[in-house]
C-alpha positions in Angstrom: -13.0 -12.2 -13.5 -12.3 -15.7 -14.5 -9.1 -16.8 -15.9 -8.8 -19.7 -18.4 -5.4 -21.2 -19.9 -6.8 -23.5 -23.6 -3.5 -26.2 -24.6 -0.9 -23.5 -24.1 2.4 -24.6 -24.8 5.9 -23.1 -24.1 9.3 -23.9 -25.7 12.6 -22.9 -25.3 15.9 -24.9 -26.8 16.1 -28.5 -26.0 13.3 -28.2 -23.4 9.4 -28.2 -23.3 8.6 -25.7 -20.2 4.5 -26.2 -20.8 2.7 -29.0 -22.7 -0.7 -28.3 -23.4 -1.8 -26.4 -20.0 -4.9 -25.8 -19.6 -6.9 -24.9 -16.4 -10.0 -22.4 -15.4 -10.0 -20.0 -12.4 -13.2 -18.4 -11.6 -14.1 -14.7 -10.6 -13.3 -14.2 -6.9 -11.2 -17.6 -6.5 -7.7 -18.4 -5.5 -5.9 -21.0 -7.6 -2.0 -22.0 -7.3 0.1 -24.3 -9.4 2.3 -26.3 -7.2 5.4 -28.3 -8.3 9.0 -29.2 -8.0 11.8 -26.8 -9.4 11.4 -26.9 -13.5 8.3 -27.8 -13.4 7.3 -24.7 -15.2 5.0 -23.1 -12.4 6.8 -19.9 -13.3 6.7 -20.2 -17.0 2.6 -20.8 -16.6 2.4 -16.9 -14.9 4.8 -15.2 -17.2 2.5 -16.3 -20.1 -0.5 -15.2 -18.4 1.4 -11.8 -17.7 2.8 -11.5 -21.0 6.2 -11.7 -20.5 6.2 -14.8 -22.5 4.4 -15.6 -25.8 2.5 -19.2 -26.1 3.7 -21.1 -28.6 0.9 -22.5 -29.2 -2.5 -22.7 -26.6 -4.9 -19.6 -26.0 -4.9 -17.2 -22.4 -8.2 -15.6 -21.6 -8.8 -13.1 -18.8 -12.7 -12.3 -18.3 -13.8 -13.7 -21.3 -11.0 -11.6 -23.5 -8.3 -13.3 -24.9 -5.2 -12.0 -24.1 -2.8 -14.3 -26.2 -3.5 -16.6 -29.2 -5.7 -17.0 -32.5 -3.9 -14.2 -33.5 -4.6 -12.0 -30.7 -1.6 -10.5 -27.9 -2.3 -7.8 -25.7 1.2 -6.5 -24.1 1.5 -6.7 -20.7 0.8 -3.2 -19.5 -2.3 -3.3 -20.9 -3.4 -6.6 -19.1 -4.7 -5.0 -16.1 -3.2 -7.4 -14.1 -1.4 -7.4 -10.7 2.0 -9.1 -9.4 3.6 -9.7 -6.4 7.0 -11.4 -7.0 9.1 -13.1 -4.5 11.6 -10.5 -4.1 8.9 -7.9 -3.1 9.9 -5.1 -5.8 9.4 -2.5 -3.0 11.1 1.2 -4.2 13.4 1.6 -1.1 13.2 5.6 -1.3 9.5 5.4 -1.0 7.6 4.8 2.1 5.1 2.4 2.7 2.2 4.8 1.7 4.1 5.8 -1.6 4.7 2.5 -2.6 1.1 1.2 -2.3 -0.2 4.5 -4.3 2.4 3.8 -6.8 0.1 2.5 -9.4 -2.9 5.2 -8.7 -1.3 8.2 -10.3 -4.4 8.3 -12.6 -6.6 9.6 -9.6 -7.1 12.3 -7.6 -5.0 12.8 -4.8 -8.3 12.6 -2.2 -9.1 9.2 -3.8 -5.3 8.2 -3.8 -5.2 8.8 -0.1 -8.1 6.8 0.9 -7.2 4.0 -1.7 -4.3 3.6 0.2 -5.9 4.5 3.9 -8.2 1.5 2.7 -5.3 -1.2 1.7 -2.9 -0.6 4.4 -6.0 -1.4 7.3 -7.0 -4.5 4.9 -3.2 -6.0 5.1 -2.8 -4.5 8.7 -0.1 -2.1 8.5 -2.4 1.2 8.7 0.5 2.4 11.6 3.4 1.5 9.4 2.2 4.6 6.5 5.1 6.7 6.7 8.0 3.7 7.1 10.9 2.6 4.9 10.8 -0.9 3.2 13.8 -1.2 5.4 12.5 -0.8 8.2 10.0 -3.6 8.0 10.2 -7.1 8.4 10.1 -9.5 5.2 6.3 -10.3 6.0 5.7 -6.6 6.4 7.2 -6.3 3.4 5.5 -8.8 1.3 1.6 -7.4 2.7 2.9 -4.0 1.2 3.9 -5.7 -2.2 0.3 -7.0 -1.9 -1.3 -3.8 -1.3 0.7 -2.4 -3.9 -0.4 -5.1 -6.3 -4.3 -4.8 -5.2 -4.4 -0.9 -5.2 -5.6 -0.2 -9.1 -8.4 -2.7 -8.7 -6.7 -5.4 -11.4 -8.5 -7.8 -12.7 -6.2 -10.5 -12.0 -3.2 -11.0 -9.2 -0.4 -13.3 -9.9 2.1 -14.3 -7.1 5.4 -16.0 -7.8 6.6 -17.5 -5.7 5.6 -14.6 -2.6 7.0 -16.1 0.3 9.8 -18.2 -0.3 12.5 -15.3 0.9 10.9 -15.7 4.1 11.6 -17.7 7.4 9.7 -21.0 7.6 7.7 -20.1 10.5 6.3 -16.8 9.2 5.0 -18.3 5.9 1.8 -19.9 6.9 0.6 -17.1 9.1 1.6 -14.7 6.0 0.0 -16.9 3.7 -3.4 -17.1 5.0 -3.0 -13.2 5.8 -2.7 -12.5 2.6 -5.5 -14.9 1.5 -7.7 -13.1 3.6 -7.0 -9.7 2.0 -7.7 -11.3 -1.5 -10.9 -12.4 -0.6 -11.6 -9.4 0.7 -11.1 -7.5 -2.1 -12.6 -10.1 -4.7 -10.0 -10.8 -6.3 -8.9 -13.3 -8.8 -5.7 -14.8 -7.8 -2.9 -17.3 -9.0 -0.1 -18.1 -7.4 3.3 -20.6 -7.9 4.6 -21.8 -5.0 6.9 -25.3 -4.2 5.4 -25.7 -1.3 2.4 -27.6 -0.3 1.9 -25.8 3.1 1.5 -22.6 1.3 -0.5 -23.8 -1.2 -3.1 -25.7 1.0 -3.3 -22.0 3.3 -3.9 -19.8 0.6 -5.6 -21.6 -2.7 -9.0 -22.7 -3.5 -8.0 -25.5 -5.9 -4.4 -26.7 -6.9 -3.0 -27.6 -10.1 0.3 -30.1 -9.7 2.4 -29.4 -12.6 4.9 -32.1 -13.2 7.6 -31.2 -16.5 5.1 -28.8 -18.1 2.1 -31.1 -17.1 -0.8 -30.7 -14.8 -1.1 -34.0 -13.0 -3.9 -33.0 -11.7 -6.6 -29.5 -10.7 -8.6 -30.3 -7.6 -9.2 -29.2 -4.1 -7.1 -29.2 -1.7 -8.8 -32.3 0.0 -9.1 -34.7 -2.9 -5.5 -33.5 -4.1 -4.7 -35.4 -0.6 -6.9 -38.1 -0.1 -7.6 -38.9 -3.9 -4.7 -38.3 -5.7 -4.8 -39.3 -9.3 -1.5 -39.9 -10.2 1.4 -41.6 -8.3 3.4 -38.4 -8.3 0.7 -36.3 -6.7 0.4 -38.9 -3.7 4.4 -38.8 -3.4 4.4 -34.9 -3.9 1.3 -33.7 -2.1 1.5 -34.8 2.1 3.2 -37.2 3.8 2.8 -41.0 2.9 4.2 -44.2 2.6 3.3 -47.4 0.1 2.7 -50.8 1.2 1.8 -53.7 -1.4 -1.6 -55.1 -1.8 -3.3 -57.6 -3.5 -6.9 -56.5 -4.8 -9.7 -59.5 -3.6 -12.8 -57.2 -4.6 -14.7 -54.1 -4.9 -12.9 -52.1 -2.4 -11.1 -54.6 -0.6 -7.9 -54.7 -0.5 -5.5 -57.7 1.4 -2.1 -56.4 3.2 0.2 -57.7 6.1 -2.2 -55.4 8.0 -4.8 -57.5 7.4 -8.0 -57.0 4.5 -8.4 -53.2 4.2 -11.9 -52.5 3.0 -12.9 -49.3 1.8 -14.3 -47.5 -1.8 -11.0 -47.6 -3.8 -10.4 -44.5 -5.8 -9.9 -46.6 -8.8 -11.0 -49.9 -8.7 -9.4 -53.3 -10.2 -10.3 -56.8 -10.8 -9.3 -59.5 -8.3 -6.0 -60.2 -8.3 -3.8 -57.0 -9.2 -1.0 -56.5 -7.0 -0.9 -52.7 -6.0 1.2 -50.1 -4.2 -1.5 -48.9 -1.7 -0.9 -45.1 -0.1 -0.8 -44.9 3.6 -0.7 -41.7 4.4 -0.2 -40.8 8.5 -3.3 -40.1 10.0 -4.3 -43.8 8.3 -2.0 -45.8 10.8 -3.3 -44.9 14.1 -1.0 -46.0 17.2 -2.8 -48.8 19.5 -1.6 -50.1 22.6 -4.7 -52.7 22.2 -4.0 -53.6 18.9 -2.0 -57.1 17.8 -0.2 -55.5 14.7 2.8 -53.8 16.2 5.6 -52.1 14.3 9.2 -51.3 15.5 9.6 -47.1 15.6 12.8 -46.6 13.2 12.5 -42.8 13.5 10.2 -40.3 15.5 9.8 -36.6 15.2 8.6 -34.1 17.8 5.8 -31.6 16.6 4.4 -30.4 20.4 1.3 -31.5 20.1 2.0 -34.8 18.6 5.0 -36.8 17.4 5.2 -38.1 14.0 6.8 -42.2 14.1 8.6 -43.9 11.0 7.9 -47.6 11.4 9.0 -50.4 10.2 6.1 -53.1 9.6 7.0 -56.6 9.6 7.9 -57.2 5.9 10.2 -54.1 6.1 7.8 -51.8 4.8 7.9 -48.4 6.3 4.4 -46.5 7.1 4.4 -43.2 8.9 1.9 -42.3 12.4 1.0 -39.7 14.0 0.3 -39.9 17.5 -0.3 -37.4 20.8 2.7 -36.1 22.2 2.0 -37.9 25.6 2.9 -41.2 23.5 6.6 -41.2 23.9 8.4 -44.1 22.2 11.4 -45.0 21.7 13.3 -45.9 18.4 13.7 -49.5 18.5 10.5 -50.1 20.4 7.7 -51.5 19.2 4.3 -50.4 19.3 0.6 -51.4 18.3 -1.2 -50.1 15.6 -4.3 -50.1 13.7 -5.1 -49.2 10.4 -8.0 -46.5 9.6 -7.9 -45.9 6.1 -11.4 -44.6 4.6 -9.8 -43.5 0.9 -8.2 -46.4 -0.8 -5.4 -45.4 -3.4 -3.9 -48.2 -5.2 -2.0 -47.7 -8.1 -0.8 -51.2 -10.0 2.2 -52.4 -9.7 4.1 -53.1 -13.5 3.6 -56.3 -14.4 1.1 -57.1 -11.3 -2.0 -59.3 -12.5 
């Protein structure tokens, strides 16, 4: 079932929540709207819900229009599943009950191996006949998903699912509960803040900025082709360092001449913010450029470095683990940037 948002708009007093939103989800695909607090991520799923009415735009759902042109079809009759942040579970139900909450139409054979069926899929087949308080928050949250999937919507929306969680748990949960979607089919949507969740779980990302989608892509060209400066500063890790465009995909740094296919191209001569992101700077023993470490971050596998290049620029690096530098030190570098993103400077000609 495909779900498609045409210029919908959203207004409360003194504030414009969505401007003109409009974005396409296929049948069987897993979009997400990512974006800062405000942005109106949530505002976006409660019009698709129908909790809120459009002021103005049109929301379709398979090919039926569910607000606009006249048309609203009230929420319970959306066939359309949620999974909210705060899980929603009925603490005097178990696990079992919950999930067969919303099949009360069918038998009671078919109820039992709807919910047989969704409790293997989300991997808590041997957690039936618990309490939600007897689970862990990710337990909790795969049996808000079940509980969302079991009547076969056409449609799942999740807000925000996993930010009650602990850090650590969220991008194991998150490509858990991507797995059960696809697994089921489904059509999904979800809001989230964070980029880590969205990249784990989502097909193609919308970055919303004050009611605004920046920009819909995948996941990869959200981070190496960015088409706006806020979806370079929002989406990974990066730095800027000033440019100065000498032709077709060459641009000249302190670094040295960076040559590569910039994502938008500009005539000799404009002076542009180019995007470093980490994995661009690679560290060099070998290499003549050096840059002091001004801060450095342990992962495990690999430290990330802060460093300061010689005009005071700061670029981030990753680099193996077994590369142990100092802050203060400096180290060599090279650069290995494949996507140029430039964005002029104001004024720079």
């Amino acid at each position: 079932m495909r779900l498609e948002l045409r210029e919908v708009s959203r207004r409360f007093p003194g504030v414009t929540a969505l401007d003109r939103l409009s974005l396409r989800v296929e049948a069987g695909r897993i979009g997400c709207l990512l974006g800062p607090s405000g942005s109106g991520k949530s505002t976006a799923l409660r019009c698709i819900a129908g909790f809120e009415r459009p002021d103005a735009g049109e929301v379709f759902a398979g090919g039926e229009r569910l607000s606009g042109g006249g048309d609203w079809i009230p929420p319970e009759r959306r066939r359309i599943g949620m999974v909210f942040q705060d899980f929603a579970l009925f603490p005097h139900l178990d696990v079992a009950a919950n999930v067969a909450f919303g099949l009360r139409d069918l038998a009671r054979a078919a109820r039992r191996r709807r919910v047989a069926e969704l409790l293997e899929l989300v991997g808590l087949a041997a957690e039936a006949r618990r309490y939600p308080h007897e689970l862990s928050g990710g337990q909790q949250q795969r049996v808000a998903l079940a509980r969302a999937l079991a009547p076969r919507p056409r449609l799942v929306l999740l807000d925000e699912p996993f930010s009650n969680l602990d850090a650590d748990v969220r991008t194991g949960l998150a490509q858990s509960v991507r797995a059960a979607l696809v697994a089921e089919g489904a059509t999904a949507l979800l809001v989230t803040h964070d980029q880590r969740e969205a990249f784990a779980i989502a097909d193609e990302i919308g970055v919303l900025r004050a009611g605004r989608l920046e920009q819909w892509d995948v996941p990869w060209k959200l981070y190496h082709s960015p088409s706006t400066r806020f979806v370079a500063d929002f989406v990974g890790e990066g730095t800027f360092i000033p440019g100065t465009v000498l032709g077709p995909g060459r641009v000249s740094t302190e670094l040295g001449v960076i040559e590569g296919q910039l994502t938008r191209e500009a005539p000799p001569g404009t002076l542009v913010d180019l995007l470093l992101r980490p994995d661009d700077v690679i560290h060099d023993d070998a290499s003549p450029l050096a840059a002091e470490v001004v801060e450095r971050s342990f992962r495990g596998a690999e430290f990330q470095y802060r460093l300061r290049l010689p005009s005071g620029a700061v670029a981030l690096s990753f680099a193996p683990s077994h590369h142990d530098h100092a802050v203060g030190e400096r180290i060599g570098i090279r650069l290995d940037a494949r996507h140029l993103v430039g964005f002029p400077r104001e004024g720079g000609a």
